[in-house]
N, C-alpha and C positions, 0 to 999 in steps of 0.2 A: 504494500500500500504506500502511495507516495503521502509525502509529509503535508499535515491540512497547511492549507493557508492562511495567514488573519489580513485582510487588507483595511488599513484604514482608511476614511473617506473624507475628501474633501470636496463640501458641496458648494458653489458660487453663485452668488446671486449680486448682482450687481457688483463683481469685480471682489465682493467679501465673500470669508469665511463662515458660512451659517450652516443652522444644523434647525430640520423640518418639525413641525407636530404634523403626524399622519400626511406626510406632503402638503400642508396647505402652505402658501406660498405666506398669507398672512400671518402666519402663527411662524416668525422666524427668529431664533437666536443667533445674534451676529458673534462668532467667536475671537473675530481676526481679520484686522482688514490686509494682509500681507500670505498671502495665498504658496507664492513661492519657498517664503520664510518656513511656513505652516508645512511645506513639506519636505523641506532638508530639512526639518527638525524630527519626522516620520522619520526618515532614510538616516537621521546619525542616531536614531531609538531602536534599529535593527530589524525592522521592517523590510522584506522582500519586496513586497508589491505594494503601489498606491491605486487608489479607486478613487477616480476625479467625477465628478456631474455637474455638466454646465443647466444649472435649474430653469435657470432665462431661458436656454436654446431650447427646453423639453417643452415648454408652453409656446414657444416661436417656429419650433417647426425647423428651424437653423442655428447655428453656433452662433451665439450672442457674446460670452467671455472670453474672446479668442487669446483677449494681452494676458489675462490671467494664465490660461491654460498652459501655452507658451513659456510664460514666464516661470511655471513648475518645470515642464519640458527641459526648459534652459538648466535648472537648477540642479538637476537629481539625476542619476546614473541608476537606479532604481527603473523596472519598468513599470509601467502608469498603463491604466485601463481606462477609455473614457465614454460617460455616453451622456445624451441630452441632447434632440434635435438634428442628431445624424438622421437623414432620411434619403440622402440618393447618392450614387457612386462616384460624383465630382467630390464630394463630403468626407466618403471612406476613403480615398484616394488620398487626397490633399491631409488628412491627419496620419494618416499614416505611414507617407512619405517624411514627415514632419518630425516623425521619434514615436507617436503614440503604439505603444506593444499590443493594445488590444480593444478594440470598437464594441460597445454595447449599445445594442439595436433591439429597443423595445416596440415601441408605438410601427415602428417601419415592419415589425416581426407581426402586426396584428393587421395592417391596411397595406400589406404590399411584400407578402411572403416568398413571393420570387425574386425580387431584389434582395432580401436576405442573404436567402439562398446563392444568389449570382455573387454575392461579396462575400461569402465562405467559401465557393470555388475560387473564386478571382485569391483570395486572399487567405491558406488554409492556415488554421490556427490562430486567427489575426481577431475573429468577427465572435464575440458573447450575444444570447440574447436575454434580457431582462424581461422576466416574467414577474409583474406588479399584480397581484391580486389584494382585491377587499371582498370579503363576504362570497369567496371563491369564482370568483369574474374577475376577469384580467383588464387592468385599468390601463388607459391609454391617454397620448397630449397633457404629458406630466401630472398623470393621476386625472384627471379632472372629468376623464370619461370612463365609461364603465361599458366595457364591451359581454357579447354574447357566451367569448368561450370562456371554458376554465383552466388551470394553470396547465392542466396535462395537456388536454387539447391541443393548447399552442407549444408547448413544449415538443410533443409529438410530433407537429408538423418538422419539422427539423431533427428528427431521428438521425436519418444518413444523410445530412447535407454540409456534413465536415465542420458544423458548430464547434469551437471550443470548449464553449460549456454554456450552461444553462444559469441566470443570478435570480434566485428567485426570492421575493418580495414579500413579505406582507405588512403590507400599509397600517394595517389598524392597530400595530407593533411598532412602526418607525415612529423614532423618535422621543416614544415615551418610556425606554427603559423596562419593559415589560419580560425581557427575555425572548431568545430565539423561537421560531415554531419550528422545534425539532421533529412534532410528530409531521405536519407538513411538509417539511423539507424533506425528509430522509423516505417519507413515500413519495413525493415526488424522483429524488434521486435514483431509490432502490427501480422506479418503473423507464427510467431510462439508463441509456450506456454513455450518454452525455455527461461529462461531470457537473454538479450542481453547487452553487454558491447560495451558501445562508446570507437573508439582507432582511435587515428591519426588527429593531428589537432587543440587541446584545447589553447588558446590563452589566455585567461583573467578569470575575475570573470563575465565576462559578459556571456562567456557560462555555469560557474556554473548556475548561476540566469536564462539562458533560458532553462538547464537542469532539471531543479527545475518547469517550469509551467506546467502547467496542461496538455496541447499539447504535452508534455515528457511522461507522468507517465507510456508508457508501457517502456521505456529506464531504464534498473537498476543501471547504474554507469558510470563512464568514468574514461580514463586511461590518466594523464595526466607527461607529463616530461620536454620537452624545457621549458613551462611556469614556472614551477616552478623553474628551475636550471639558468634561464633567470631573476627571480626575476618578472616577470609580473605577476603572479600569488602569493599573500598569501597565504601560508596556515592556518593560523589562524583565517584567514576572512572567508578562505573558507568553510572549515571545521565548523565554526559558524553558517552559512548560511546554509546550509547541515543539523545541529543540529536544527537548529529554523523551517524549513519545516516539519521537521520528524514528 
């Protein structure tokens, strides 16, 4: 089994560091206005990966924090995952020619499942899709709409179309420290060969440590932000603990 992931998140709204209630764009804690700062500080805490979301660009349909994004790009030798308002192939092309290691394509994965799929051939290994559910409907255009399928549904459609992995979401979790939905995530996981990312909800070392049992091992990583920017979460501990199971 390869070793989980923890990716920390840096979400941008208006060129700042903020951190969502349940996605609403209103209910926002500004952490940081120094975005760059904010993540060579991740990468010198021993963080493998960072998890970037342009919040502007998810509501706009296009990349809105381009200076911020960049200006993390610039900064860190870490690779960075990014998603928010990528929606067509001029999009995937241009970020990731640019340094970004890996494009997450949610809203494009629910209204336009063949461009997905065409930028995970074009690009293997390159292209995540972000599966957001509330009340098991996959929410789309930065949460704010609530589509027909459910998390499997859309997750299925992209079985064999060379996804890197699957991030999956739940909303009515992000943000408020609630803890992961392990029973959610890890049947989603177990019913794909896609790897799956826990997102929305991470609270403490206590979900690393249940991330970490045995009852996890189909779960590849989890995305974690309020905790950490909240101080309830270490990274030095946690990242240990991560290093000592591997």
């Amino acid at each position: 089994m390869e070793a989980v992931i923890l990716y920390p998140a840096i979400d941008l709204k208006e060129g700042q560091v903020v951190r969502l209630r349940q996605g609403d764009m209103d209910q926002a804690t500004v952490y940081g206005v120094d975005p760059a700062g904010t993540a060579l500080g991740f990468e010198e805490a021993g963080f493998q990966w960072l998890h970037v979301v342009d919040l502007d660009g998810a509501f706009a349909g296009a990349s809105v924090n381009l200076n911020a994004v960049e200006a993390v790009l610039d900064c860190v030798s870490i690779p960075v995952q990014l998603g928010g308002g990528i929606r067509d192939m001029e999009a995937v092309d241009a970020w990731l020619q640019r340094g970004v290691s890996r494009l997450i394509l949610g809203t494009a994965a629910v209204r336009n499942p063949d461009f997905v799929k065409e930028a995970a051939r074009n690009h293997p290994g390159k292209i995540a899709v972000g599966v957001d559910a509330r009340d098991g409907r996959v929410a789309v255009e930065g949460w704010a709409e609530l589509s027909e399928l459910t998390s499997l549904d859309l997750a299925k459609r992209f079985e064999d179309a060379g996804v890197a992995a699957i991030i999956y979401t739940d909303i009515s979790r992000d943000g408020l420290l609630k803890g992961l939905d392990f029973d959610g995530t890890r049947a989603l996981a177990e019913a794909l060969s896609i790897p799956v990312i826990a997102s929305g909800g991470l609270a403490s070392i206590d979900d690393v440590k249940r991330l970490l049992q045995p009852e996890n091992s189909a779960i590849a990583g989890a995305i974690t932000g309020r905790a950490l920017y909240d101080g309830r979460l270490d990274p030095e501990e946690a990242i240990a603990l991560i290093r000592g199971s591997a």
